[in-house]
BAFI-3210 file (N, C-alpha, C; in Angstrom, 3 decimals, decimal comma, padded with zeros to 6 digits):
// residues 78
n [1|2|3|4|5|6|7|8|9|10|11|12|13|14|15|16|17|18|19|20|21|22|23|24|25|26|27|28|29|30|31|32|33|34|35|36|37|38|39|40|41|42|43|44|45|46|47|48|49|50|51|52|53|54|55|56|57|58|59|60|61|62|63|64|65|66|67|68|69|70|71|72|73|74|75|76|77|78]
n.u [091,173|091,724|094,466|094,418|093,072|094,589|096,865|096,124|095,371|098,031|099,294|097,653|097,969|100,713|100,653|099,464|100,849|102,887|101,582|100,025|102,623|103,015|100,981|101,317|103,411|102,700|100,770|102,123|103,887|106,581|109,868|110,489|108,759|107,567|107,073|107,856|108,513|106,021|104,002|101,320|101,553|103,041|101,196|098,921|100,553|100,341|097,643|097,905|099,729|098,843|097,104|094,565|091,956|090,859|089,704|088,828|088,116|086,628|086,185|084,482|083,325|080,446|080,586|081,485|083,375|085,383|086,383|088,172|090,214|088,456|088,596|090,952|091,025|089,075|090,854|092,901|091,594|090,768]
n.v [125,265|122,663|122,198|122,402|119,762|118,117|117,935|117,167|114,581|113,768|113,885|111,461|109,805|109,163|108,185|106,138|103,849|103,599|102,367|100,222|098,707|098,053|096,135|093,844|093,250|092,347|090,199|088,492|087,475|088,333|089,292|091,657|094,742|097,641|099,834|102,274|103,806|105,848|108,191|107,844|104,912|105,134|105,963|104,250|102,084|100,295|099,221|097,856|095,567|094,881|093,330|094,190|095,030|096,084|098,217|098,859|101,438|101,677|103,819|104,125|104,771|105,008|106,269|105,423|106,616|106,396|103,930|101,999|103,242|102,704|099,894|099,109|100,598|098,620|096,185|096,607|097,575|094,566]
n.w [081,258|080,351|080,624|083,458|083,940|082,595|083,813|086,776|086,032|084,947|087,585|089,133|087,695|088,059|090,919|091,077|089,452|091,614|093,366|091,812|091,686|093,867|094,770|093,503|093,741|096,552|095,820|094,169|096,231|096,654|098,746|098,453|099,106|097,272|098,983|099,528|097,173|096,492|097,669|098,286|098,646|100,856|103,052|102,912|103,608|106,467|106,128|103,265|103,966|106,057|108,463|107,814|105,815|102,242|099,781|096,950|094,303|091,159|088,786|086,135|082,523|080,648|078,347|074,670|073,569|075,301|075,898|075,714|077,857|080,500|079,985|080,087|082,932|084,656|084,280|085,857|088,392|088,792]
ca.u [090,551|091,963|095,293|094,045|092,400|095,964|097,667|095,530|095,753|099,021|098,998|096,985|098,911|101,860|100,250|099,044|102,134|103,938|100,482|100,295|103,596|102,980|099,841|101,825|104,389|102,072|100,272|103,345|104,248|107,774|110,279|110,899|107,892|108,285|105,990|108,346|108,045|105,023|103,620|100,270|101,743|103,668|100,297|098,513|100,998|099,599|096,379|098,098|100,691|098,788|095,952|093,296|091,308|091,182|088,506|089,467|087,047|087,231|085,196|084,498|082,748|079,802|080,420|081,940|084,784|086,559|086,117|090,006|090,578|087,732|088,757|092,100|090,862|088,243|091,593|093,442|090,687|090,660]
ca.v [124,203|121,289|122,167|121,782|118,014|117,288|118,332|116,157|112,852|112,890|113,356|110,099|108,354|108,812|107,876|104,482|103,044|102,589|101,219|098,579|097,557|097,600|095,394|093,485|092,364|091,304|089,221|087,458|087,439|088,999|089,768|093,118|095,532|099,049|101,211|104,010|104,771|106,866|108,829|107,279|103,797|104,599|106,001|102,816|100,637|099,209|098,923|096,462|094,575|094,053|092,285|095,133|094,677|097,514|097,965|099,651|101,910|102,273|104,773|103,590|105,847|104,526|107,215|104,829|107,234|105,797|102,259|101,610|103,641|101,964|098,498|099,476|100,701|097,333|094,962|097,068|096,732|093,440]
ca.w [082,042|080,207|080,879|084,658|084,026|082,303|085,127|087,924|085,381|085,428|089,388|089,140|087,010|088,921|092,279|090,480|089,462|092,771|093,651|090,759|091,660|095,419|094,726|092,014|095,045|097,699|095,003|093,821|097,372|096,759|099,808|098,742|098,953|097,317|099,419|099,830|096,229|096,565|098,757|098,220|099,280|102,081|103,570|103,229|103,939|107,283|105,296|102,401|104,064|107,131|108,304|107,079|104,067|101,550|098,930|095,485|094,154|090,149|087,950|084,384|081,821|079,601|076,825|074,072|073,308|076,312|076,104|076,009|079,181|081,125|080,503|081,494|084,521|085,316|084,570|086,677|089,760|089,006]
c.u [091,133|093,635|095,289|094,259|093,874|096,906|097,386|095,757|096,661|099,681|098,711|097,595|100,009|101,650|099,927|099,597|102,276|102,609|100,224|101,638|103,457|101,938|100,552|102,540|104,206|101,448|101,150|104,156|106,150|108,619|110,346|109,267|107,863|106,833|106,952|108,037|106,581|104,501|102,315|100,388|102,727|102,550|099,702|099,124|100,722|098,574|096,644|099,083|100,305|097,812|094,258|093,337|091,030|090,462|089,112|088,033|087,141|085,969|085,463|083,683|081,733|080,149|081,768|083,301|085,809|086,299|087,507|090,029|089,730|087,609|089,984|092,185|090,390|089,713|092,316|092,981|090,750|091,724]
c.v [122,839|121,385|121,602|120,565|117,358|116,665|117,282|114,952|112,818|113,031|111,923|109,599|107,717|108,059|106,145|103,710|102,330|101,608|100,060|098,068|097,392|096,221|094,102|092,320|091,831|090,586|088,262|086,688|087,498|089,347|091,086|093,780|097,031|100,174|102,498|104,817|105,396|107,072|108,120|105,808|103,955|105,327|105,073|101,820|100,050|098,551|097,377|095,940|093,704|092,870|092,658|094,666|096,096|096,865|099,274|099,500|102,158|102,777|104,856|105,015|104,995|104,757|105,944|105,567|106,887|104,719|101,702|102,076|103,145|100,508|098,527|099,523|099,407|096,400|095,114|097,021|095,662|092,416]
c.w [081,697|080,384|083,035|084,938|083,681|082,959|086,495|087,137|085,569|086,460|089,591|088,828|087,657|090,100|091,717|090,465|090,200|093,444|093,314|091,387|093,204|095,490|094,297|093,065|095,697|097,073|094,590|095,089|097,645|097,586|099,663|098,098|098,495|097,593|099,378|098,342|095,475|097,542|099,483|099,056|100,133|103,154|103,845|103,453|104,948|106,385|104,299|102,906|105,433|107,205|107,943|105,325|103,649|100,610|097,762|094,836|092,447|089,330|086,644|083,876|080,987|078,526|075,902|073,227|074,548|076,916|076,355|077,214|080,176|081,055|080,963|082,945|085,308|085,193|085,463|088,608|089,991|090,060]
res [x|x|x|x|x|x|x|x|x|x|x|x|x|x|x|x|x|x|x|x|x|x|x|x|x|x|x|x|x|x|x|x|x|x|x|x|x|x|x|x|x|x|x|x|x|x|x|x|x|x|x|x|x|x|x|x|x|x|x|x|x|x|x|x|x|x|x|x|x|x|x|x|x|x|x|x|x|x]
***
C-alpha cells in the first residue's frame, strides 16, 4: 500500500512543478510561458493565461508530524 501512496506523490510532485513555474511566469509577467511542460498545464492553459480566474485548492494536515510539508504547501497556495 505504501509503495502505491509513493507512487501517486510523486505523480503530484511532478504535475506541480511545471505548475509553480507556469504560475511563477505569469506573476513575474515573463514573455515566455512554459505550459507545454506538463500535461497538467497545457490543460489549463486558457484558464491561467486568460481572462478566467482559477481557485487553488490546498490540503494541509493538523497531525504535527507534517508541519514542514503543510507549510510548504500554504506558501505554495499563497
Amino acid at each position: 500500500f505504501q509503495g502505491v501512496q509513493l507512487r501517486e506523490a510523486t505523480r503530484i510532485g511532478l504535475m506541480s512543478r511545471p505548475l509553480s513555474d507556469v504560475i511563477y511566469a505569469l506573476v513575474k509577467g515573463e514573455r515566455h510561458v512554459p505550459y507545454r511542460n506538463g500535461k497538467l498545464t497545457r490543460l489549463i492553459q486558457d484558464t491561467l493565461g486568460g481572462n478566467s480566474r482559477a481557485v487553488m485548492v490546498a490540503h494541509v494536515s493538523p497531525v504535527s508530524c507534517n508541519y514542514d510539508e503543510t507549510v510548504s504547501t500554504l506558501r505554495f497556495a499563497l
